[in-house]
N, C-alpha and C positions, 0 to 999 in steps of 0.2 A: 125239118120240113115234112109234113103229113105225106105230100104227094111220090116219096122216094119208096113208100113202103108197095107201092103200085107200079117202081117201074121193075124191069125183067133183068135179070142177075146181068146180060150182056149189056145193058147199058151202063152199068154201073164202073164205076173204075176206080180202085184200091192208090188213094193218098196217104202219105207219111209227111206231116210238119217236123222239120229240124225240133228239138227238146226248145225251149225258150232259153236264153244267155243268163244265167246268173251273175250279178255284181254284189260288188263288197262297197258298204258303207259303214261310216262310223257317226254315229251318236255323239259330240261333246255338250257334256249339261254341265250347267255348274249350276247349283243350289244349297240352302242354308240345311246341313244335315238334321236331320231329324229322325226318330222311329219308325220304320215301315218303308221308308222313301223309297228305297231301289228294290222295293217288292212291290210297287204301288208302280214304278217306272218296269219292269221288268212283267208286268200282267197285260199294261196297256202294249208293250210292243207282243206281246203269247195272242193279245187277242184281233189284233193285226196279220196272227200267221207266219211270223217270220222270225228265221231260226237268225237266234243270238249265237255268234264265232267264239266272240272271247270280251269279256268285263275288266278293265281296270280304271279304279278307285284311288284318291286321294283328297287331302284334309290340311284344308291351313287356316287357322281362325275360325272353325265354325263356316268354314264354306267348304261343300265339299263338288269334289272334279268327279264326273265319271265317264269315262269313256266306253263305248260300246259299240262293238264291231258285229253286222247283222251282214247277211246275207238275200238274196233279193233277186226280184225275176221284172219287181212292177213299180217304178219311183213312182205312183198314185198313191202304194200303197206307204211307201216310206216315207212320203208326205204328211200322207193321213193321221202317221204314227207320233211323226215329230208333234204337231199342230192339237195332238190329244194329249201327247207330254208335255207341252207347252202349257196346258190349265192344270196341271198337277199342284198341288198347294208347295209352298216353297222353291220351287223351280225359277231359276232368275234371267236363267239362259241355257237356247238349244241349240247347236249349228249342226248341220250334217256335213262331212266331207268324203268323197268319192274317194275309196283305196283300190290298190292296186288286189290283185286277185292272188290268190293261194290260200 
């Protein structure tokens, strides 16, 4: 607000917001593997801002699982992530589930 720079040091009074709550969530995709795919999936969540825990990968028939565990302050944002991984080419399915924290 412009008008704070105008008032006087005693009207003013020193706030502290608690840190915002981090949560843990996980990414399950499953898509037809390909070249590039979990560098192409792993760019859209970097440009989302939000730090990736731990990556595991698996393969049956030309489909491949990946599970990815993110950490998070803002489900808009994890929303936002899923729903830009969801038009990734080959991508056939996204679910998010909420994990326990550590």
């Amino acid at each position: 607000c412009p008008n704070t720079a105008e008032l006087k040091d005693l009207n003013k009074i020193k706030v502290k917001w608690p840190p915002a709550k981090k949560e843990f969530w996980s990414f399950d995709i499953t898509a037809t593997d390909r070249l590039g795919l979990l560098a192409q999936i792993l760019n859209t969540i970097a440009e989302e801002r939000l730090n990736v825990k731990s990556i595991n990968t698996s393969e049956k028939k030309n489909q491949f699982r990946i599970m990815i565990r993110i950490e998070a302050e803002d489900m808009s944002i994890i929303k936002a992530a899923a729903e830009k991984i969801k038009k990734i080419a080959s991508i056939t399915n996204v679910n998010l589930h909420k994990d326990q924290q550590a």
